[in-house]
N, C-alpha and C positions, 0 to 999 in steps of 0.2 A: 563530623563532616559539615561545612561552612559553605553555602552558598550564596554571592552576593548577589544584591536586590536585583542588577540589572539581568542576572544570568532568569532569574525567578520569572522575573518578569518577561522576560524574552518568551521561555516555556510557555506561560502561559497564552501570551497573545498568538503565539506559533499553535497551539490547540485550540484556541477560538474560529482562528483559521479554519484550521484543518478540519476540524468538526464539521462545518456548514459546510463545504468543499464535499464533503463523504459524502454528505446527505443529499447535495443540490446535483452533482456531478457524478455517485458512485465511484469515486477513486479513494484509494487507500489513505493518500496522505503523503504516500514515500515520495512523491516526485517532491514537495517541498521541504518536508520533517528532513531527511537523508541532507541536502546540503546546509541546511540550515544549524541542525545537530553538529554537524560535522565543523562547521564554521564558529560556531560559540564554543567547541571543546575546544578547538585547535586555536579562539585567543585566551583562552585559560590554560594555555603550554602544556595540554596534554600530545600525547606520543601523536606523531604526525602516520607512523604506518598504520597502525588499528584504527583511526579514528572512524574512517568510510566503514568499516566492518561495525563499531561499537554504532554507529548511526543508525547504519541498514537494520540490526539487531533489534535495535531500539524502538525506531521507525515500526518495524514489524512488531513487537508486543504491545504498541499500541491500537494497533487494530483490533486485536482481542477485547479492547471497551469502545471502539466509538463502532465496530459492527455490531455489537450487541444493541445500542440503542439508537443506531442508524435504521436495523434491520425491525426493533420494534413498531416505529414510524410507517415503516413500507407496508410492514405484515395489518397493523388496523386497516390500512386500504384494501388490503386480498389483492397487493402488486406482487408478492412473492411467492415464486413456484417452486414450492417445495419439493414435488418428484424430483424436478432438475437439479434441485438442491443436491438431494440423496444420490443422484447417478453420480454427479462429479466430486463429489469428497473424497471416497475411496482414492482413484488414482489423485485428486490433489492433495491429499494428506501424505503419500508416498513420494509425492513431486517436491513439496516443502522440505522435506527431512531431507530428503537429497542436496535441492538446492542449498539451505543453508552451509552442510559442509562443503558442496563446493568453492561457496561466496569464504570460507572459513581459510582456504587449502590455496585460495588466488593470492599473490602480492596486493597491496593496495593500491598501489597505481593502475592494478589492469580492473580493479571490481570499480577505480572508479570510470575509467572509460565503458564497463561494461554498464554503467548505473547512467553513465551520458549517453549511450547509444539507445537505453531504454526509452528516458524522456525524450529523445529527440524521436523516437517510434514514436510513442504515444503523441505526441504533440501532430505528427504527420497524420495520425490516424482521426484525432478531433476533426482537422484539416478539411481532409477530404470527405469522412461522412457520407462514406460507400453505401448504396443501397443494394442489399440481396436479391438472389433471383428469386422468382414469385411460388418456382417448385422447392425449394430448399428445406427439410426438415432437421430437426435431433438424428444427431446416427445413432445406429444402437450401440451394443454396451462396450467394445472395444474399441469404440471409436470416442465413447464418453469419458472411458479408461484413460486414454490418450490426452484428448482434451485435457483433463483433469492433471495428470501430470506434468504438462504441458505448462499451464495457469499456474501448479504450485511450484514447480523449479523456477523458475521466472521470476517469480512474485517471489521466492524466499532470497532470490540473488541483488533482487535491486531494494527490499524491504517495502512491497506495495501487496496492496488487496489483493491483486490480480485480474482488477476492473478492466485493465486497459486491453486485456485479451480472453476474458469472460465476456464484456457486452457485446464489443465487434462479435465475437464467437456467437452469441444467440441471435445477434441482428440479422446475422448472416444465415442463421435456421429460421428468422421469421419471427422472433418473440420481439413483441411491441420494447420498444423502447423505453419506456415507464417498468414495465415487466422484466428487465434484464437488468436496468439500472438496480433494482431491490433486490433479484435474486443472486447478483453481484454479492450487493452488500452482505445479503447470508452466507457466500461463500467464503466470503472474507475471513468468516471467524476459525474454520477450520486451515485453511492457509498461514493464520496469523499462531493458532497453537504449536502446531505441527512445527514450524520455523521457528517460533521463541524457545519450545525446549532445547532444540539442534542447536541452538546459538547458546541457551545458558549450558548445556554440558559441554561442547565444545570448548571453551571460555572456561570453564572452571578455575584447570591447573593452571592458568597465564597467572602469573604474581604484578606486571607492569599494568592495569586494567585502571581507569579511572577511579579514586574511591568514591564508595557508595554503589560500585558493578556489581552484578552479579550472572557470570560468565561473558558475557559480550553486554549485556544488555546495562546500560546506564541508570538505576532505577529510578532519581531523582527528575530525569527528566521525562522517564514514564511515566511517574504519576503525578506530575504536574499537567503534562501537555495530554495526557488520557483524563484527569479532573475537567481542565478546560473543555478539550472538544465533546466531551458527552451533555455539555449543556445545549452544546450547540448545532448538535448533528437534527434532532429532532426538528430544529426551525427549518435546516437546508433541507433534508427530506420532503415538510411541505410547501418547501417554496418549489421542489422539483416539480409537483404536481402540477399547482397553479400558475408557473410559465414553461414558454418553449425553452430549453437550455441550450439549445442548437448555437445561436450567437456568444451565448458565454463561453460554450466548448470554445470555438475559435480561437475567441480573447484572452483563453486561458491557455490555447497552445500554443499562442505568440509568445506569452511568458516563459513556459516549456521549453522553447527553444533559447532564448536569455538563460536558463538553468545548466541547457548540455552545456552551451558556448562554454560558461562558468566552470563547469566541473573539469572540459577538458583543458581550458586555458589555468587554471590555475598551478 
């Protein structure tokens, strides 16, 4: 398997990206990994119907290494709450497994509308920057159940952490925004297992799959663009710290929206 310099390179500066993004912003990555994957396969003439699935796939087994050292970042601070951690894995490791074979079972033209309809949410939700009411706590556990399934079907259909409805989700219980942003990024890793096995077994028996796949997931551009962003999640983590992100969210859902337009126009 032969990959040229410019494909190489693409990867990597696309995980440079994405790394400090995790870190600075709590997002998985998929709002940009996903069209961009999708955009370098598809001028290397791979199959134009799997390509959104091989991305999403992909997209998501990277999170398996830039939450690992996004979340090491967070946790030296003591910003990651771990109880919360533990409540919502259960149902979102049930939510992922699901999702991915849904995202597996849709045509590629409706997962990529359903991956434009995503971004174009989250972009809305930077946007506005809803503040909770002041009584609002954690529901207890069938409601965390929920939650959690919620976060991982989502996140395993569009290939994201599942930040963009994990932190709304605790802001709106009350957990500081520093606090949700980390405990995000810890949740990320169970999101991002749970949907990478469903995607490699899923995938297996396809015979048409990019070489170098293995079952949806692309591996070359795994572990290129998870090499690059884990240098880089640590810097975005404490630069989370040390400014307000409030105006980058913005600046970054102006782009967000540039992304749906793109997914659905093309």
């Amino acid at each position: 398997m032969f990959l040229e310099p410019q494909l190489i390179a693409g990867f990597l500066l696309l995980g440079l990206a994405m790394g400090f993004l995790a870190g600075l912003l709590g997002i998985g990555g998929g709002m940009v990994i996903v069209p961009a994957v999708s955009l370098m396969l598809g001028l290397q003439g791979f199959a134009a119907e799997d390509l959104v699935k091989v991305a999403v796939a992909t997209s998501l087994a990277t999170i398996c290494f830039t939450s690992m050292t996004s979340v090491r970042a967070h946790h030296k601070r003591g910003a990651v709450l771990w109880p919360v951690v533990l409540r919502l894995a259960p149902g979102i490791v049930l939510g992922s497994a699901l999702g991915a074979r849904v995202a597996v079972a849709l045509p590629g033209k409706a997962l990529s509308v359903v991956f434009a309809s995503f971004v174009a949410f989250s972009a809305t939700q930077m946007l506005l920057d809803r503040k909770p009411a002041a009584h609002r706590t954690l529901p207890g556990t069938p409601g965390m159940l929920a939650a959690g399934g919620l976060i991982g079907t989502v996140s395993a259909l569009v290939g994201a952490g599942g930040a963009f409805i994990s932190v709304p989700f605790m802001q709106w219980c009350n957990i500081k925004i520093h606090n949700a942003v980390a405990t995000s990024a810890a949740l990320g890793f169970p999101v991002a297992v749970a949907g990478t096995l469903s995607y490699v077994l899923a995938g297996l028996h396809l015979a048409d799959m990019p070489p170098g796949s293995l079952g949806y997931i692309y591996l070359p551009a795994l572990f290129l663009i998870s090499a690059a962003s884990m240098t880089t999640a640590p810097l975005g983590a404490r630069t989370a710290h040390r400014l307000d992100v409030r105006p980058l969210r913005r600046l970054f859902a102006l782009v967000l929206y540039c992304l749906a337009a793109y997914f659905l126009l093309r």
